[in-house]
N, C-alpha and C positions, 0 to 999 in steps of 0.2 A: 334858742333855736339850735337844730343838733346838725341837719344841712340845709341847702333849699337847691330848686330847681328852676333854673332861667327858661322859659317859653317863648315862642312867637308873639304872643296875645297876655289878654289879663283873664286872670280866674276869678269867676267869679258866685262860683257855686261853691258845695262844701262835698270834700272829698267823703271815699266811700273806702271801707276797709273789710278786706274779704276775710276769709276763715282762717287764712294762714298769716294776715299779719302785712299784707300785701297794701299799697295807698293807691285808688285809683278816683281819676278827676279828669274832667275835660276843662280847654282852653279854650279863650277865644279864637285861638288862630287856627281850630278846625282840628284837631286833632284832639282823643285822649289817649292819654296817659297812666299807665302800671308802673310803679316805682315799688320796689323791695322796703322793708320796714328801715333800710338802712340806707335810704334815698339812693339806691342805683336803678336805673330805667332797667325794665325789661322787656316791655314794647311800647309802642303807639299806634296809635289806630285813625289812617283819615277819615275821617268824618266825610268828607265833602263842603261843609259851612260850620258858620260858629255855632259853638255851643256853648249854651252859659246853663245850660240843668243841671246836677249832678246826675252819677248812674246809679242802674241799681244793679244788682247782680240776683242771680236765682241760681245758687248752689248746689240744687235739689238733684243733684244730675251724677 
């Protein structure tokens, strides 16, 4: 393991990895999360409730 990131909640989906190398996944504790390929956070996003799906992203833009 190269770092890890402590949350509110437990994860329980499988993270999604955008074009640049970026790790993003959502918590149970309502929020997701964009972490740098070098596990530093760059946002979070509330949700509003839990979420245990993974995302997906559409790039296309």
């Amino acid at each position: 393991m190269l770092w890890k990131i402590i949350t509110q909640g437990a994860i329980y989906s499988s993270a999604t990895i955008d074009s640049t190398g970026n790790i993003i996944f959502a918590s149970s504790d309502g929020y997701v999360y964009k972490l740098s390929e070098t596990g530093r956070l760059i946002w979070k996003f509330k949700t509003g409730t839990e979420t245990n799906s993974s995302p997906v992203l559409d790039e296309t833009q």
